[in-house]
C-alpha positions in Angstrom: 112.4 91.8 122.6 109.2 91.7 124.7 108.6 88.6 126.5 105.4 87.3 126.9 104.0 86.8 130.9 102.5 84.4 132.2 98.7 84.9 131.6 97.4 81.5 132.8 94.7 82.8 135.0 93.3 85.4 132.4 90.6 84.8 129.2 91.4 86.4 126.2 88.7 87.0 123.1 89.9 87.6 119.7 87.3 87.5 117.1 88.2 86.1 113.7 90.8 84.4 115.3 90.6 81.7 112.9 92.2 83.1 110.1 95.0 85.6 109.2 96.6 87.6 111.8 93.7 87.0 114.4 95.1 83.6 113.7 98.5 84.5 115.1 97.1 86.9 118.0 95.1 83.6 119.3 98.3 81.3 118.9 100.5 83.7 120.7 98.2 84.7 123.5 97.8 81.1 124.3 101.4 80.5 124.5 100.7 82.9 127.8 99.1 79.9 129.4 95.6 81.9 129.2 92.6 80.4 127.8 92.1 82.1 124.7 88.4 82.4 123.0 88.5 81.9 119.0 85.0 84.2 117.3 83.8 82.6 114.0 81.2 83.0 111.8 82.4 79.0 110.8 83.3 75.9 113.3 84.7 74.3 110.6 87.4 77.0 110.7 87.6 77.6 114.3 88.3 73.9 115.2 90.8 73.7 112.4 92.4 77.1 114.0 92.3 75.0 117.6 93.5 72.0 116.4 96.6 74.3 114.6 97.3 76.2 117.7 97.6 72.7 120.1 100.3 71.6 117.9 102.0 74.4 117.5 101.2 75.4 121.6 101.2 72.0 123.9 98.8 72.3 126.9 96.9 75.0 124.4 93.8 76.3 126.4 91.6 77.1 123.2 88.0 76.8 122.6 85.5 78.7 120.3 82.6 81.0 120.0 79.8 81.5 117.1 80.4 84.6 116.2 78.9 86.7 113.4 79.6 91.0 113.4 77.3 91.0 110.5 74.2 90.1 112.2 74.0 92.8 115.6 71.0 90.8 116.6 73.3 88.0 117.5 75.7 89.5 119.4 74.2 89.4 122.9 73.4 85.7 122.2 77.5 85.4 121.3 78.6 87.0 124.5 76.2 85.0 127.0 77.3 81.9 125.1 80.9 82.3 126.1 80.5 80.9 129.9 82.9 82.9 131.8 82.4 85.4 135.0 85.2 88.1 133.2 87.0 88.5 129.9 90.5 90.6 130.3 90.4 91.5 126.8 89.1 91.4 123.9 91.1 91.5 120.1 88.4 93.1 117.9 90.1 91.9 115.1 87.9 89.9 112.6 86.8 92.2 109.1 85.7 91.7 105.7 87.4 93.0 102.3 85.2 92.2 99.5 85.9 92.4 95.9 83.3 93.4 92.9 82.1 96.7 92.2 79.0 96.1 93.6 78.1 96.8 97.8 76.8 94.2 99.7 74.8 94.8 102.6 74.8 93.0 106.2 71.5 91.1 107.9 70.5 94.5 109.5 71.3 96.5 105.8 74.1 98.5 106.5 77.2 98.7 104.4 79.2 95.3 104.5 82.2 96.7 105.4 81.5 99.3 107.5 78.7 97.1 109.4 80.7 94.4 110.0 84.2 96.0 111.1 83.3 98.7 112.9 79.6 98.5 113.8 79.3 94.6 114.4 82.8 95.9 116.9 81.0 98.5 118.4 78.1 96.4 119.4 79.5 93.4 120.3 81.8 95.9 123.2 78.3 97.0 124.6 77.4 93.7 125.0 81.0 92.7 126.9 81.6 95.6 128.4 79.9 93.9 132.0 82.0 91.0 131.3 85.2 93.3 130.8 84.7 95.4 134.0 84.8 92.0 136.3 88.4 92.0 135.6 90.8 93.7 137.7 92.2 95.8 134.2 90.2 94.6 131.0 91.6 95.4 127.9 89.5 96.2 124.5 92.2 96.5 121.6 91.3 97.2 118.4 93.0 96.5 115.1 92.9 98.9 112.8 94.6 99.2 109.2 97.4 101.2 107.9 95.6 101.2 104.7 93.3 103.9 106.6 96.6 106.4 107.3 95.6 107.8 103.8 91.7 107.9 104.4 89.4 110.4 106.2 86.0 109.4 107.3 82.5 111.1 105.4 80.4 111.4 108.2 77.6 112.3 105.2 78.1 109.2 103.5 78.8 106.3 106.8 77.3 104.0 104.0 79.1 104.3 101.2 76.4 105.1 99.0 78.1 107.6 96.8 80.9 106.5 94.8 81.5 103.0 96.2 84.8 101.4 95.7 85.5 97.9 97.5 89.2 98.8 99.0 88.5 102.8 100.2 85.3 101.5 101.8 87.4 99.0 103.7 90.2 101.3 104.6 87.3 104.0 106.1 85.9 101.1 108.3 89.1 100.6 109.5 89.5 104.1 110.4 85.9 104.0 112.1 87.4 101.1 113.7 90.5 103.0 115.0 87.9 106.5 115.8 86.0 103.9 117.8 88.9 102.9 120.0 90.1 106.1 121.2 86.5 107.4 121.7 85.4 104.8 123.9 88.7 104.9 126.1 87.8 108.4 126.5 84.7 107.8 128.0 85.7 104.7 129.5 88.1 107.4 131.5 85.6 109.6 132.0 83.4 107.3 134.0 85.7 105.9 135.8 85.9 102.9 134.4 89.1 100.4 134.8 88.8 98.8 131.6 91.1 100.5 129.1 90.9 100.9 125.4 94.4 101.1 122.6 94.4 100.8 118.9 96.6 98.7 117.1 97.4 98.4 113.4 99.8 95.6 111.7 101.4 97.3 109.5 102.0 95.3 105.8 101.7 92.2 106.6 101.7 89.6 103.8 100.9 85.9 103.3 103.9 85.3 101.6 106.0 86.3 104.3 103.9 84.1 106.8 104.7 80.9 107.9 102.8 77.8 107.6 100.4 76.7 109.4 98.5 74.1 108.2 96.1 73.6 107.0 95.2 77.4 108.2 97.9 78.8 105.7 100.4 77.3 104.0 103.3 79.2 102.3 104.5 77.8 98.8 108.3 77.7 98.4 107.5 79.9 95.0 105.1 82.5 96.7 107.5 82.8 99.4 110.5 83.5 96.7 108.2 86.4 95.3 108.0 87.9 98.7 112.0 87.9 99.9 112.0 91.5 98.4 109.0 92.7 99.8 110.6 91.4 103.6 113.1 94.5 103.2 109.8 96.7 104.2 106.6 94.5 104.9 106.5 91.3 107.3 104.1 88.4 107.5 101.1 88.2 109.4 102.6 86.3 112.5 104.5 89.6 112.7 101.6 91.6 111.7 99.8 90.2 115.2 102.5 91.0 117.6 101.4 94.9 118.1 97.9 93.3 119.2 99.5 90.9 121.4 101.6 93.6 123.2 98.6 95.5 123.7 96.7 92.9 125.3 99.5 91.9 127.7 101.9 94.9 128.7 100.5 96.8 131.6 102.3 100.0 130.7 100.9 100.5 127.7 98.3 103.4 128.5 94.7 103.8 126.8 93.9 105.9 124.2 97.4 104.7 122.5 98.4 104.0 119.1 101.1 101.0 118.2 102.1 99.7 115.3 105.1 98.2 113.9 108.7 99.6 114.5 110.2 100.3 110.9 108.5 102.8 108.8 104.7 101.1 110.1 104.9 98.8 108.0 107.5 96.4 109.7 109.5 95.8 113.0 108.8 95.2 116.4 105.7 97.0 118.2 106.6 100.4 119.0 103.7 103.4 119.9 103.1 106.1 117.2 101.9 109.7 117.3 98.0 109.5 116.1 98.1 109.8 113.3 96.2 113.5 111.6 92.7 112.8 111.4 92.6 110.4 114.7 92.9 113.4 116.7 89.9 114.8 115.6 87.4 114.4 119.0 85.1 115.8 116.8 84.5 113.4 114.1 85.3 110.4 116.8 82.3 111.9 118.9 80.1 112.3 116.1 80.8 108.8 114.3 80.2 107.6 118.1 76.2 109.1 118.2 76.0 108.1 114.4 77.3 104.3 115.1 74.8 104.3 118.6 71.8 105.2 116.1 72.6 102.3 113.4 73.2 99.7 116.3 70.5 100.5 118.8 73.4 100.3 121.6 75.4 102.4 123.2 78.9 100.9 124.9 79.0 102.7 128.5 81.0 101.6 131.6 79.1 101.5 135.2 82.1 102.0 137.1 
């Protein structure tokens, strides 16, 4: 079992981190000592997610930021606003799965999905990137989806226009997501740079094989009956987090890595995979890269 360092000097960022397995990334980081940084789109939430994580975590060093992946325009504003000469990593981690058979579109009209998950993502890392480089070895570890194993990315339809269906359009944002990763620690090595990029994914990771943690989640004894035979192949979402975690704090793990769980990918302890098929496409990565740098008006480059 991986034991967690000591991390009391280091600022960790993990947006949606009040909620769901960002949830669990941000109460396990700050069992490091570190002062971790909660983004939400609510304070309502993110003080609720605080206020979980110092019981759960005495001496917790927690605070928020207003955070919101769905409007670009605010992201610079989010990243001055977080008050801090370096960031050692950040947990893009915080995405949307919408139900309904209609799309819905973001503050700056793209694709909800695909403009919060990946582009709001892609954005937001321009905008830390000066942050991440004043640290001695940044980290920017993105969390992708194993929903997105099965998916392939239509660089002629970024948008979804054609064909929409709520869950595939969410499973291909998380496989921008996880395109995104590896392309920028590519040319995050090629300049130089000492910050390093790895994808994550959790595997299936279920609420009824969390644990509680009110009033965040909590687990009903009958839900959490239902799920004792899913446990044989899927884990909870405190599980779920701990590939994340690993990536933020082991030293060995190299960019341009994939991890995920142990057992099957769905379950275990954190263990680094093969890319999967597609993700070794340079190609498509590239491309989706120049596509993504037209929609956002940035373009995330180190200055090492």
């Amino acid at each position: 079992m991986y034991q967690l360092p000591d991390a009391a000097d280091h600022v960790y960022l993990v947006t949606g981190g009040n909620t769901g397995i960002g949830y669990f990334t941000a109460e396990q980081l700050a069992g490091t000592g570190a002062t971790v940084v909660l983004g939400s789109r609510r304070a309502e939430r993110a003080e609720a997610a605080m206020n979980a994580i110092r019981a759960r975590v005495p001496g917790a060093r927690v605070r928020s930021a207003a955070l919101d992946l769905a409007d670009l325009g605010s992201l610079r504003r989010t990243t001055e606003s977080l008050g801090v000469k370096r960031l050692d990593a950040v947990v893009h981690n915080a995405g949307v799965l919408l139900g309904g058979p209609e799309p819905r579109q973001t503050r700056d009209g793209n694709e909800m999905h695909f403009g919060t998950n990946h582009l709001g993502h892609f954005a937001l890392t321009h905008w830390l990137l000066p942050l991440l480089e004043a640290a001695p070895s940044a980290r920017v570890v993105t969390v992708g989806s194993f929903a997105a194993k099965s998916e392939r990315i239509d660089l002629d339809d970024l948008q979804s226009r054609v064909g929409y269906r709520a869950k595939r359009t969410y499973s291909r944002s998380k496989l921008a997501q996880m395109y995104f990763g590896l392309e920028l620690d590519r040319r995050l090595r090629a300049a130089g740079s000492t910050v390093s990029s790895v994808v994550v994914h959790p595997g299936g990771a279920l609420d009824s094989l969390t644990p509680s943690r009110p009033p965040i989640h909590v687990r009903k004894t009958g839900a959490a009956l239902r799920g004792a035979a899913a446990a044989l192949v899927l884990q909870g979402k405190h599980a779920g987090a701990r590939p994340a975690v690993r990536a933020v704090l082991d030293p060995r793990i190299a960019g341009g890595e994939l991890w995920g769980p142990r057992i099957f990918g769905l379950r275990g302890r954190p263990r680094r995979e093969r890319l999967w098929a597609q993700l070794k496409d340079a190609e498509t990565a590239r491309r989706l890269w120049q596509a993504s740098t037209e929609l956002t008006g940035v373009a995330p480059a180190a200055t090492a």
